[in-house]
C-alpha positions in Angstrom: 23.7 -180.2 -50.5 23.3 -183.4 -52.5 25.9 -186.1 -52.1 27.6 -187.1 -55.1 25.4 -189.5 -57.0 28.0 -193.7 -57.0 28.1 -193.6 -61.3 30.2 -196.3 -63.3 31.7 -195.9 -66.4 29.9 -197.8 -69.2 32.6 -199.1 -70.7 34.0 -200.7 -67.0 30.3 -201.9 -66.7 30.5 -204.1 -70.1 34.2 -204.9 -69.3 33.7 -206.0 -65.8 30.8 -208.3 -67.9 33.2 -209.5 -69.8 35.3 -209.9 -67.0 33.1 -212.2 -65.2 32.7 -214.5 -69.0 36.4 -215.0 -69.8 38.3 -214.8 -66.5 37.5 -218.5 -65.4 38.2 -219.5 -69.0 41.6 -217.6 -69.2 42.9 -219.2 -66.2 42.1 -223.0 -67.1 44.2 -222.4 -70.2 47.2 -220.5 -68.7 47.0 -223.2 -65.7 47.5 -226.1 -68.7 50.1 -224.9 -70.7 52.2 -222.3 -68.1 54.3 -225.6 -66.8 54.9 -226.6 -70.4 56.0 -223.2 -72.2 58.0 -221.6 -68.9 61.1 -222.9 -69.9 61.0 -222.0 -73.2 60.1 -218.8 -73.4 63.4 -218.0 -71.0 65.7 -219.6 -73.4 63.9 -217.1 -76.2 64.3 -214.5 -73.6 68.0 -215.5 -73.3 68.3 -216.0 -77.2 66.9 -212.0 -78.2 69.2 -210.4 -75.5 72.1 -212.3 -77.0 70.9 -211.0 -80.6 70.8 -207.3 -79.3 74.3 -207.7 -77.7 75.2 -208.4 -81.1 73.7 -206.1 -83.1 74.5 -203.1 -80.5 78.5 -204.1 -80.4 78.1 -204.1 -84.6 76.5 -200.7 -84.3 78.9 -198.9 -82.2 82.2 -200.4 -83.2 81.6 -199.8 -86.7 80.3 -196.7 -86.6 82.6 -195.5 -84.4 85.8 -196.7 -86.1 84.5 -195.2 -89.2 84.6 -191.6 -87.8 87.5 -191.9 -86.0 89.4 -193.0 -88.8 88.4 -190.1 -91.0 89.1 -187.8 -87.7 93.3 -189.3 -87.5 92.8 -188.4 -91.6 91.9 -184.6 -90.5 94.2 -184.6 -87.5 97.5 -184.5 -90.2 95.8 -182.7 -92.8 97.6 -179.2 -93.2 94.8 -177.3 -92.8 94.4 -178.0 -89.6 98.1 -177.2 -88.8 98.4 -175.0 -85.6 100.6 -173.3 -87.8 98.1 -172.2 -90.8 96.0 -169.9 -87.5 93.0 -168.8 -88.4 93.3 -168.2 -92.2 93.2 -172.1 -92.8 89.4 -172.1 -90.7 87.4 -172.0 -94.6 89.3 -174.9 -95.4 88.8 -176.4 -91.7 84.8 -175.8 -92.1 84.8 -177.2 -95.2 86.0 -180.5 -94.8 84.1 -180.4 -91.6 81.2 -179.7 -93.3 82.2 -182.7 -95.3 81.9 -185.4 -92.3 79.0 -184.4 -91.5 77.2 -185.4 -94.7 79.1 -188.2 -94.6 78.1 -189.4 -90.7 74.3 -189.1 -90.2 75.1 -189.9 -86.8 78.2 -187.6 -86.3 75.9 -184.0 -84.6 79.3 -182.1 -84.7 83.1 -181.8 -85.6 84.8 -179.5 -84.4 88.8 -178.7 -83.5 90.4 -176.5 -81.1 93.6 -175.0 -80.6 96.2 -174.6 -77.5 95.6 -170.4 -77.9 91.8 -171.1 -77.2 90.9 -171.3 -80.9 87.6 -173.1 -81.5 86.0 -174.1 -84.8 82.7 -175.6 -85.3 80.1 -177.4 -87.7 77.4 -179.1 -86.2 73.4 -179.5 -87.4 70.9 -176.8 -86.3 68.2 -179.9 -85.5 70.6 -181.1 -82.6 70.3 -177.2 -80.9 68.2 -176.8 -77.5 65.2 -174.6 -78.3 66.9 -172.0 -76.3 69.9 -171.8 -78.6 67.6 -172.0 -81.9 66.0 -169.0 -80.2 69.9 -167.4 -80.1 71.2 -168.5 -83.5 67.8 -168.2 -85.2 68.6 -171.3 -87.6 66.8 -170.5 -91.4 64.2 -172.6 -92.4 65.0 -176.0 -94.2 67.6 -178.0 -94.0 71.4 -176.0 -93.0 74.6 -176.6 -90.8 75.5 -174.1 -88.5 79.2 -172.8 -88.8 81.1 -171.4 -85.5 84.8 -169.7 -85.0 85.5 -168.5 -81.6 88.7 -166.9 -80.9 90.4 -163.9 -78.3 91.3 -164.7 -74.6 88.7 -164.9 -71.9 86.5 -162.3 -71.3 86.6 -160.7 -74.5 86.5 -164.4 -76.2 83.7 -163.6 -79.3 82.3 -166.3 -81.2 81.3 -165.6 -85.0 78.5 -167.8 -86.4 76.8 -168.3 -89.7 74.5 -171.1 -91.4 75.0 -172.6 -94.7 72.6 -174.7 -97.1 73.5 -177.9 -99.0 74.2 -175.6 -102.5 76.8 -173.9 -99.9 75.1 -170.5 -99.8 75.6 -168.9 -96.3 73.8 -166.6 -94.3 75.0 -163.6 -93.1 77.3 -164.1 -90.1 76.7 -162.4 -87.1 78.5 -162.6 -83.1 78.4 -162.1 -80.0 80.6 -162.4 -76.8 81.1 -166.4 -75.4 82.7 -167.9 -72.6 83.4 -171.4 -74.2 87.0 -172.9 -73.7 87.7 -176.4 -75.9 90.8 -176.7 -73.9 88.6 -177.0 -70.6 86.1 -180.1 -72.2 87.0 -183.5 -71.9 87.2 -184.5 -75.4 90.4 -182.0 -75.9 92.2 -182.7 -71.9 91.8 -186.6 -72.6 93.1 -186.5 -76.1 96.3 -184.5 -75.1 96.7 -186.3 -72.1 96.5 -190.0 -74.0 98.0 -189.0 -77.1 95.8 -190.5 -79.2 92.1 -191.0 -79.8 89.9 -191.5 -77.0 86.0 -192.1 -76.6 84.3 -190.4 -73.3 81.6 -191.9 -71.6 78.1 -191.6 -72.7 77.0 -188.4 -71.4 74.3 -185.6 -72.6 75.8 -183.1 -75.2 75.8 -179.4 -73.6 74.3 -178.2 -77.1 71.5 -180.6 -77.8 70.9 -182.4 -74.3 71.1 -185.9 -76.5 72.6 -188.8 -75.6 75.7 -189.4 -77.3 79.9 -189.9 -76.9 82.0 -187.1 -77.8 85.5 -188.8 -79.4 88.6 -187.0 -79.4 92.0 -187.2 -81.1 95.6 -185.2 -80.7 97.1 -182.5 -83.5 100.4 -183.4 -84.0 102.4 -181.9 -81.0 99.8 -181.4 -78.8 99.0 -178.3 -80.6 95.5 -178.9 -80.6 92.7 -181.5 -80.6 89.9 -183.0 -83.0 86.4 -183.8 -82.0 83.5 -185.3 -83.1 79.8 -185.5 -80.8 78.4 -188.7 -81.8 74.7 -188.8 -81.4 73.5 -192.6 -79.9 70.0 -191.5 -81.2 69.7 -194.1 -83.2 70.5 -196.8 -81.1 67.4 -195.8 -79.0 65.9 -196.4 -81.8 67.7 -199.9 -82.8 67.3 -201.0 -78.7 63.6 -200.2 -78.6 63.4 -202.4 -81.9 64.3 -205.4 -80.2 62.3 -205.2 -77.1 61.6 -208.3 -76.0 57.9 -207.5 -75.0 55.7 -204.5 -75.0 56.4 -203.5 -71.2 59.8 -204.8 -71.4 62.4 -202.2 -71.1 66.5 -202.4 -72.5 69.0 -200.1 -71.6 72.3 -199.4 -72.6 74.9 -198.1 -70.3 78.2 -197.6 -69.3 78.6 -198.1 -65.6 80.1 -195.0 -63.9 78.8 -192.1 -66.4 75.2 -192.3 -65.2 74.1 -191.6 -68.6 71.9 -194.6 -70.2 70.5 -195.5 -73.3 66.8 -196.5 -72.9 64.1 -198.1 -75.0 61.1 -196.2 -75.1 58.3 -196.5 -72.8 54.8 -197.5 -73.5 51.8 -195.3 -73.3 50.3 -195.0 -69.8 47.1 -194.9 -71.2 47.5 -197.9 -73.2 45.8 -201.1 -72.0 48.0 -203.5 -71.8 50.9 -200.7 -70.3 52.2 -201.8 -66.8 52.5 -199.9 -63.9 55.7 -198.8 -62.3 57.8 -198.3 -65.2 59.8 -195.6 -63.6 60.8 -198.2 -60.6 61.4 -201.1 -63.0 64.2 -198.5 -65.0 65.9 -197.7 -61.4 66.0 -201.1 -60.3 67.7 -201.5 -64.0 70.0 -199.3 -63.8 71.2 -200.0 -60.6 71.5 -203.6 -61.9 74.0 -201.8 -64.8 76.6 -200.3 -61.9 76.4 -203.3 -60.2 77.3 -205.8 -63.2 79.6 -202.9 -64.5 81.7 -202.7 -60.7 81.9 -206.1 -60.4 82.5 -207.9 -63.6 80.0 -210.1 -64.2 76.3 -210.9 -65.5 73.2 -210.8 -63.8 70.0 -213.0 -64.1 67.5 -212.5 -61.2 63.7 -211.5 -60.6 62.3 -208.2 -59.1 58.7 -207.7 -57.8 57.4 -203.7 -58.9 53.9 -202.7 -58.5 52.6 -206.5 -58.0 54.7 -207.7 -61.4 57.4 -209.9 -61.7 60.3 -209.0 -63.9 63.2 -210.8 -64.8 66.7 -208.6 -65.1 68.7 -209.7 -67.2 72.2 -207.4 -67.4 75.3 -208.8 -69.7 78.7 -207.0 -70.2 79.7 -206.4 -73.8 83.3 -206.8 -74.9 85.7 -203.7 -74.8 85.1 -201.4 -77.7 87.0 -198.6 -78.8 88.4 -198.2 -74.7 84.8 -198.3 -73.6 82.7 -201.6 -71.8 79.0 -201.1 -72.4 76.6 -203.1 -70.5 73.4 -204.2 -72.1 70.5 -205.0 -69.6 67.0 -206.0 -70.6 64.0 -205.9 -67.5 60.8 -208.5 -69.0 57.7 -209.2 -67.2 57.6 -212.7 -66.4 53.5 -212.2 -67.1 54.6 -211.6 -71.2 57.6 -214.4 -71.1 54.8 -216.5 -72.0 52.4 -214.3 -74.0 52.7 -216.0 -77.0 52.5 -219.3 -75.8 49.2 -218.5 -73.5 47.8 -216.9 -77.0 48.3 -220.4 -78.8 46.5 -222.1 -75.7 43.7 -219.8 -75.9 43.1 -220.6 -79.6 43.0 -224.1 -78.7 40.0 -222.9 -76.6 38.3 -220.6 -79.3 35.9 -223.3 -80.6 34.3 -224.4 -77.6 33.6 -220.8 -76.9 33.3 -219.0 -79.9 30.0 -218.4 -79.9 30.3 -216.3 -76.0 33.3 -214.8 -77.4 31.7 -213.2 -80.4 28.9 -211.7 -78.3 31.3 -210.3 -75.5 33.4 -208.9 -78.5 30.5 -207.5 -80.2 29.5 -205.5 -76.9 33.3 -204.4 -76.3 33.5 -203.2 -79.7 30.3 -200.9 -78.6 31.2 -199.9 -75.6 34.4 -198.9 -76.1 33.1 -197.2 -79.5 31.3 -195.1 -77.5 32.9 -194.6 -74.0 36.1 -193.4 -75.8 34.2 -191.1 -77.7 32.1 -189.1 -75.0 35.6 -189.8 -72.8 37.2 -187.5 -75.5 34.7 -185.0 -75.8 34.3 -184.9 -71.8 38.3 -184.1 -71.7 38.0 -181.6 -74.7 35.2 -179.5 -73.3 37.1 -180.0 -70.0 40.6 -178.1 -71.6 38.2 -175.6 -73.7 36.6 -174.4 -70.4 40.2 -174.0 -69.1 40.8 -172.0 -72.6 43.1 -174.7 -73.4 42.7 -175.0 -77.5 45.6 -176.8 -78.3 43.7 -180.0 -78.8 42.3 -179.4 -82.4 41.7 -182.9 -83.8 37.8 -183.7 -83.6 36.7 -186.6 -82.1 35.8 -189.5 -84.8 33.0 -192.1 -84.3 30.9 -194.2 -86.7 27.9 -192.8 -84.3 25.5 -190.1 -85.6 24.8 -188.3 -82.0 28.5 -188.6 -81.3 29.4 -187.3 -84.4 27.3 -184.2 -84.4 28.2 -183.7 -80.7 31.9 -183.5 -81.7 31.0 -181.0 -84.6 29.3 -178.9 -81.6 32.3 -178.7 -79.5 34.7 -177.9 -82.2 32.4 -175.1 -83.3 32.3 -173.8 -79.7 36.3 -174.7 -79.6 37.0 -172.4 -83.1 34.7 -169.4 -81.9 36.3 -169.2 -78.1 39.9 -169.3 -79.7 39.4 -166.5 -81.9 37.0 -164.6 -79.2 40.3 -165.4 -76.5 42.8 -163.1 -79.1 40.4 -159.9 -77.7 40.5 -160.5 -74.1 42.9 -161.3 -71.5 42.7 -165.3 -70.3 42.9 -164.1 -66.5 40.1 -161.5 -67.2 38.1 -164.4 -69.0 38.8 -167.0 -66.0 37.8 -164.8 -63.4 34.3 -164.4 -65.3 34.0 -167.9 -65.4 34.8 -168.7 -62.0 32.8 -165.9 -61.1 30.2 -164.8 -63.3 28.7 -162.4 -61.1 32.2 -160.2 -61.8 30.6 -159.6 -65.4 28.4 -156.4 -64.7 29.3 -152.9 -65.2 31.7 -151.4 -62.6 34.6 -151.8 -61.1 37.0 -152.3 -57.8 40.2 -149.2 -56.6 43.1 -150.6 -56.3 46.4 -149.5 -57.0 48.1 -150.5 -60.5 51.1 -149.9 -62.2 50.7 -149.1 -65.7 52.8 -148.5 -69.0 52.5 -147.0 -72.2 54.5 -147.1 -75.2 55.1 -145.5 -78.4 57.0 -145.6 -81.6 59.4 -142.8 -82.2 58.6 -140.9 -85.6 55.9 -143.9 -86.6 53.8 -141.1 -88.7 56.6 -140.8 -91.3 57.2 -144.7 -91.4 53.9 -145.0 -92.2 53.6 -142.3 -95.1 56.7 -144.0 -96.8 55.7 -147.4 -96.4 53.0 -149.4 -97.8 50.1 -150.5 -95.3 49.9 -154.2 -96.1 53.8 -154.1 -95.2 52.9 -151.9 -92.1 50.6 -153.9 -90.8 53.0 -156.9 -91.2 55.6 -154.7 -89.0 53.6 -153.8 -86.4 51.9 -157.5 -85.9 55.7 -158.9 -85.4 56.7 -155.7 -82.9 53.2 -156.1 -81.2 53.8 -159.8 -80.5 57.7 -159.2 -79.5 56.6 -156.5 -77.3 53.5 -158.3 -76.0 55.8 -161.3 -75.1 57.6 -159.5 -72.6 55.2 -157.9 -70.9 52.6 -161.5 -71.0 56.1 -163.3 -69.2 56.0 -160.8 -66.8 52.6 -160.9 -65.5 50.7 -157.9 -67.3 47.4 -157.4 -69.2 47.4 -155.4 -72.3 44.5 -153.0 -71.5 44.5 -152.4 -75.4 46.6 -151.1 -78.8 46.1 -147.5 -80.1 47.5 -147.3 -83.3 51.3 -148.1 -82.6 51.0 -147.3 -78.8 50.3 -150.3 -76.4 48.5 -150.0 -73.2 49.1 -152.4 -70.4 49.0 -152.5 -66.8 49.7 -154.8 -63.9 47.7 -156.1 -60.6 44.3 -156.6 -62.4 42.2 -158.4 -63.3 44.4 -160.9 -60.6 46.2 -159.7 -57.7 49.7 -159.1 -58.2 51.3 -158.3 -54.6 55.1 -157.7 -57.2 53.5 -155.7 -59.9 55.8 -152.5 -59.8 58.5 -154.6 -59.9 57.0 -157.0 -62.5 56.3 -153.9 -64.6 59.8 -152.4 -64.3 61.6 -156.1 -65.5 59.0 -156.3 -68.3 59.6 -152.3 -69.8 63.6 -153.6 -69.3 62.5 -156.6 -71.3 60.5 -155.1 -73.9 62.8 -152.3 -74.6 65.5 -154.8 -74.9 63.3 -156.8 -77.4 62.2 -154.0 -79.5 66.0 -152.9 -80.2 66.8 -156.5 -81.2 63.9 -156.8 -83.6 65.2 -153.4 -84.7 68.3 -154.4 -85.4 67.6 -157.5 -87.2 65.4 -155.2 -89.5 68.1 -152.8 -90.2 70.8 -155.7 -91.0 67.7 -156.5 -93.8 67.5 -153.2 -94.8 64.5 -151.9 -93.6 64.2 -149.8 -91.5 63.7 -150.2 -87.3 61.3 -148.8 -84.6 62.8 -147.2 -81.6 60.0 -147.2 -79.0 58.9 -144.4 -75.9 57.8 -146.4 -72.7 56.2 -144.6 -69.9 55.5 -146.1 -66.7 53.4 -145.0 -63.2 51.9 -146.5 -60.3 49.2 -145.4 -58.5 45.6 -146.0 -57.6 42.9 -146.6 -60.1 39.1 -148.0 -61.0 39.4 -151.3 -62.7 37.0 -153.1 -63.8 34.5 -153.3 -66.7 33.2 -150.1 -68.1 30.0 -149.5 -71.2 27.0 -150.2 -71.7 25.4 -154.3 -70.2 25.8 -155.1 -74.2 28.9 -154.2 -74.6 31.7 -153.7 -72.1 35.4 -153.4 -71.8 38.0 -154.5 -69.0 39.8 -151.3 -68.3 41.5 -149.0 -65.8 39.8 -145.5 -64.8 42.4 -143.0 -63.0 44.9 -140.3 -63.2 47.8 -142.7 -63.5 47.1 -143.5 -66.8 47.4 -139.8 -67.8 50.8 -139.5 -65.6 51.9 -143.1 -67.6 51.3 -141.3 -70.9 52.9 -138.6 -69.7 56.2 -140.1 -68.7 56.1 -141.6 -72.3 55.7 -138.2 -74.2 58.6 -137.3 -71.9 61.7 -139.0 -73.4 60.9 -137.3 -76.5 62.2 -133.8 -74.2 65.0 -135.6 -72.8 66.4 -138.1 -75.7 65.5 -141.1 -73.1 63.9 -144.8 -74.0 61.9 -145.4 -70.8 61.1 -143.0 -67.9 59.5 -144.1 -64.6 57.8 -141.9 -62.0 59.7 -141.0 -58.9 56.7 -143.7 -57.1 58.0 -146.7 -59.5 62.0 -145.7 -58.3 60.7 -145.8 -54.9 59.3 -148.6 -54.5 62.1 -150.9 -56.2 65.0 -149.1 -55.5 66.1 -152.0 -54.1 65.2 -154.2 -57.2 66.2 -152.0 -59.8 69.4 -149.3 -60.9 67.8 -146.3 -61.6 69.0 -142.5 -62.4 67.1 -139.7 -61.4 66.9 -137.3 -64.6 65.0 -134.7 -63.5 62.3 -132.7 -61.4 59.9 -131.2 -63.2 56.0 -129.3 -63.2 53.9 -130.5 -66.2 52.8 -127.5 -68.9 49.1 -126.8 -67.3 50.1 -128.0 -63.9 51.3 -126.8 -60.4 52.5 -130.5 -59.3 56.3 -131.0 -58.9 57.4 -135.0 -60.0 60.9 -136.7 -60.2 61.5 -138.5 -63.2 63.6 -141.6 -63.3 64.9 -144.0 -66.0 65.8 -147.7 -65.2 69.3 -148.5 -66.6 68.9 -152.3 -65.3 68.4 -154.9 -62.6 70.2 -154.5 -59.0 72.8 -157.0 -60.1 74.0 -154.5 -62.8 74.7 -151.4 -60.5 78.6 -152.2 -60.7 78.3 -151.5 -64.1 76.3 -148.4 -63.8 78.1 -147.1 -60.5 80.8 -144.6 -62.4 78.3 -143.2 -64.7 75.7 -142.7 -61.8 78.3 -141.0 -59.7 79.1 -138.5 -62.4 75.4 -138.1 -63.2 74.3 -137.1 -59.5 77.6 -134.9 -58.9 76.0 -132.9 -62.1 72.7 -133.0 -60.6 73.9 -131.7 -57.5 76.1 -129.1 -58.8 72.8 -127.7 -61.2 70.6 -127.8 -59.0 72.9 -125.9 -56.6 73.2 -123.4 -59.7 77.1 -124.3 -60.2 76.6 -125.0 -64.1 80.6 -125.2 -64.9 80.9 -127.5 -62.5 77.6 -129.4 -63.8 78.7 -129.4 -67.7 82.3 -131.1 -66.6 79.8 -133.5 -64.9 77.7 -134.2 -67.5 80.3 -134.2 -70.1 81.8 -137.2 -68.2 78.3 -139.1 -68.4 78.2 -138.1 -72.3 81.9 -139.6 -72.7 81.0 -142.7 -70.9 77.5 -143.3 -72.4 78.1 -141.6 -75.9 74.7 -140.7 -77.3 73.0 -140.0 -73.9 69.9 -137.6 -74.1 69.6 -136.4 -70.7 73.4 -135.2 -70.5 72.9 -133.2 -74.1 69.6 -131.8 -72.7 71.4 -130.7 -69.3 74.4 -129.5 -71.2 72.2 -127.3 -73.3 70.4 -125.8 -70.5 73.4 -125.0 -68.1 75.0 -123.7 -71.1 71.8 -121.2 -71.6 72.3 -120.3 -67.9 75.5 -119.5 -68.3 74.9 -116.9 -70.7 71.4 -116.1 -69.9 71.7 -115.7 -66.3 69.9 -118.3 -63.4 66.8 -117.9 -63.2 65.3 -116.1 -60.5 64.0 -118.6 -57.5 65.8 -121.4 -58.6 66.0 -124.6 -57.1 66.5 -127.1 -59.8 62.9 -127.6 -60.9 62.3 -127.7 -64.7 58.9 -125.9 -65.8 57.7 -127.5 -69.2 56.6 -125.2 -71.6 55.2 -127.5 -73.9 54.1 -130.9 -74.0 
């Protein structure tokens, strides 16, 4: 095996060059004129920290005040009178609503009540990606509008969205465990009696930076608040950073919660190391001045640099002390000043200078450019595509190099849509995997299907069609991607997908089981959001079976396809065409209960022999996780007591049984279809030899 061939970058090679030129140069020039500019460059130092202590108390007093003036207003306005209950909330939203486009830097307002009653306008943009996910903001620019009202746990919050001409959306709820009289804004505002400010602190909503400010209804009936977003003074502090690696923070003392400048780009050149140390050292610089009253002005080494903290206490504002603190390299004190100096130097060695800047100019022209290429083909290999900006370089070769790439980039992307990542990274990392054949192992696989999709599609037009399916494919596709399975392929408005190839999955029953759970779950809620349109739903089969199969690729060597060979796809299918016989959503074979009956709440349906078969199987169908089974536990124990009682051949007993199930679970196929058959026993007599095996007649 060769060793590694020693190779240096060509753009280190002509800097190192360059190195060697200027460093004895640079040095004479700082050396003359460090001793005169030292001492000024700290009183400028001294001078901007001063001018953001300024401008930050301007920025939060005034702001402040402003919205908590308007929020007293609100406080004695009679619509939001304990009194007025719930019929004054239009009026409440409204002027709400109002404040909002009033305070760009107000997030929310919001009230609540001493019988738990919440209301709520705040701005979609400020939501966590898992809440825009929840509320499904519209596109363009909206408010979202929230009333939450009962008594813990049947507390349900109603929501809706509405657009600058005041048109809302539909509104829609669900259940919610959210208590103003439990936050801090509402306890502290009772407790004072008048307004109060909280500590900065990260909004539960958003996860910004803000303060939350509260204020008291008359009589303690209630309370006002406001979240008040200190976005933008992240944006004011990093405006008056002192130098580039210099870092100012805004805090509080005891809340933990800072306000920082932003950082610079670790790949930048002239970005220092050890930024994340500098901000500790900072903030624990912030306590200390904020405990003890008083400012601080020392030096810190971090990462072989020299910074200079410098922490000041601002004046009490609105019943809060913020402390402004400011960490500069000592190295960039004098920046400006060492620039000057090297200007002085420029003419003597202009004529070096130009010729080293002419080679940088190349060498970083090019070495950036094959650097960027390098790291593109580097993410395409690992089927990354996400980087689709191509590299740009006033070079020919580089240019048509880069055009090669993102040729190669475009073609992989769309060839990745038609096979499985896993199944294409396995062929890369082992190419000799590629040939025709395959490996027994033993898979779990599913198969779905959508409930009456032959009329849907006669009544509906196939552009549209197509439209529907591509959404349901992806929502179902999504659950089962999350939870570690391949889709082997889509047949018409089936999917086919199974677990523990092409990779190893030593979990995939149970993977398979939470991903049907999930899917099923999906599909009802995509459903549903269609019907609330109008249109109208798909209610989907799913069928699922472990056992051992062939995997691997199967054709012709021109043309092959990643796929499972075995009976357990047959017995999947099966299982699916099977809830059409017992009214059921997803049924499992008795293997898949097995093995996760201690992951999984299941309910045995039935016991049953296939039309054309001799093979007896138990049927089961998931009804959740194992942390649900208290929920489940009544309904199962009337369900098996009817099992036991049919299969025993007492069918009274067994139609009390599965009456209770249907009373408890309204709608439930398998207690109609039991119902039906132990009432056909009933009158038709039991059949002879029978020990609770159904015999399918059909398929």
């Amino acid at each position: 095996m060769k060793s590694p061939r020693l190779s240096v970058p060509f753009s280190i090679t002509i800097l190192t060059l360059m190195a060697l030129v200027l460093a004895p140069l640079s040095t004479a020039l700082l050396w003359l004129g460090w001793q005169a500019v030292d001492g000024l460059e700290k009183r400028s130092a001294d001078q901007r920290v001063t001018v953001l202590e300024t401008a930050v108390e301007r920025f939060l007093t005034d702001g402040l005040r402003a919205v908590i003036s308007v929020g007293q207003t609100l406080s004695v306005a009679p619509s939001f009178n304990a009194e007025e209950g719930s019929a004054a909330d239009d009026e409440r939203h409204r002027q709400l609503i109002a404040l909002l486009d009033r305070h760009p830097a107000v997030t929310a307002a919001f009230a609540g009540y001493a019988d738990g009653h919440f209301v709520y306008a705040g701005r979609p943009d400020s939501l966590s990606i898992a809440q825009r996910t929840q509320y499904d903001p519209p596109d363009g620019e909206s408010l979202i509008v929230r009333t939450i009202d009962g008594t813990p746990p049947t507390r349900r919050e109603t929501w809706w969205f509405q657009t600058p001409d005041g048109k809302r959306s539909g509104a829609q709820t669900q259940s919610s465990d959210y208590d103003p009289r439990a936050r801090p804004w509402y306890v502290e505002a009772l407790n004072v009696g008048g307004p109060v400010l909280t500590p900065p602190y990260r909004f539960a909503m958003s996860n910004e930076v803000g303060i939350s400010a509260g204020m008291p209804l008359p009589g303690g009936a209630g309370a006002i608040g406001f979240d008040f977003t200190l976005g933008t003074l992240s944006q004011l502090i990093s405006a008056y950073k002192i130098t580039a690696n210099s870092i100012i923070m805004i805090g509080q003392g005891t809340s933990g919660v800072e306000i920082e400048s932003e950082a610079c780009a670790p790949a930048a050149p002239t970005c220092l190391p050890g930024d994340a140390a500098v901000r500790v050292e900072l903030k624990e610089a912030i306590r200390e001045a904020a405990d003890n009253d008083r400012r601080i002005d020392r030096r810190i080494e971090v990462s072989g640099h020299i910074y200079r903290l410098i922490v000041r206490r601002m004046p009490l504002a609105m019943g809060q002390r913020f402390v402004v603190a400011a960490a500069v390299p000592v190295s960039e004190l004098a920046a400006d000043s060492i620039t000057l100096l090297q200007h002085a130097a420029v003419a003597a060695a202009i004529a070096v200078g130009l010729a080293i800047l002419g080679t940088l100019a190349a060498s970083l022209l090019l070495s950036r450019s094959l650097a960027r290429i390098t790291a593109k083909t580097e993410r395409i290999r690992d089927l990354d595509f996400s980087d689709r900006v191509p590299v740009r370089s006033r070079i020919r070769e580089v240019v048509r190099l880069s055009d090669a790439v993102e040729r190669m980039r475009e073609g992989l992307e769309v060839f990745g849509r038609y096979v499985s990542k896993d199944l294409v990274h396995q062929i890369m990392h082992s190419p000799e995997s590629s040939g025709v054949g395959g490996t027994r192992r033993e898979v779990t696989v599913m198969f779905t299907d959508i409930e009456g999709f032959s009329l849907l599609s006669e009544t509906m037009e196939p552009e549209l069609l197509t439209s529907r399916l591509s959404r349901y494919f992806e929502v179902l596709g999504t659950a089962i991607s999350a939870n570690h399975g391949m889709i082997d392929k889509y047949i018409g408005d089936s999917i086919m997908a199974f677990w523990n190839a092409p990779e190893p999955d030593p979990d995939h029953i149970a993977n398979a089981c939470r991903a049907a759970l999930q899917a099923a779950a999906a599909g009802r809620q995509l459903a549903e959001k269609w019907r609330q349109r109008g249109r109208p739903g798909f209610r989907t089969r799913f069928g699922l079976h472990t056992g051992p199969a062939v995997v691997g690729n199967v054709g012709a060597r021109e043309r092959i396809n990643y796929t499972l060979v075995g009976a357990v796809a047959n017995q999947a299918s099966r299982l699916e065409g099977l809830n059409k016989v017992y009214g059921t959503e997803l049924l499992a074979s008795g293997e898949v209960a097995g093995a996760t009956a201690d992951r999984f709440v299941w309910r045995h349906i039935d016991r049953i022999v296939a039309v054309g078969t001799t093979e007896v199987h138990d049927i089961h169908e998931p009804l959740g996780e194992i942390d649900t089974a208290a929920d489940h536990a009544e309904l199962l124990a009337h369900w098996q007591a009817g099992r036991k009682a049919y299969i025993e051949g007492n069918f009274e007993a067994a139609i009390v049984c599965f009456n209770a199930v249907a009373t408890l679970r309204p709608g439930d196929g398998p207690s109609r279809v039991f119902i039906e058959r132990c009432t056909g026993f009933l009158q038709g007599g039991t059949p002879a030899g029978w020990d609770g095996t159904w015999r399918l007649d059909k398929k």
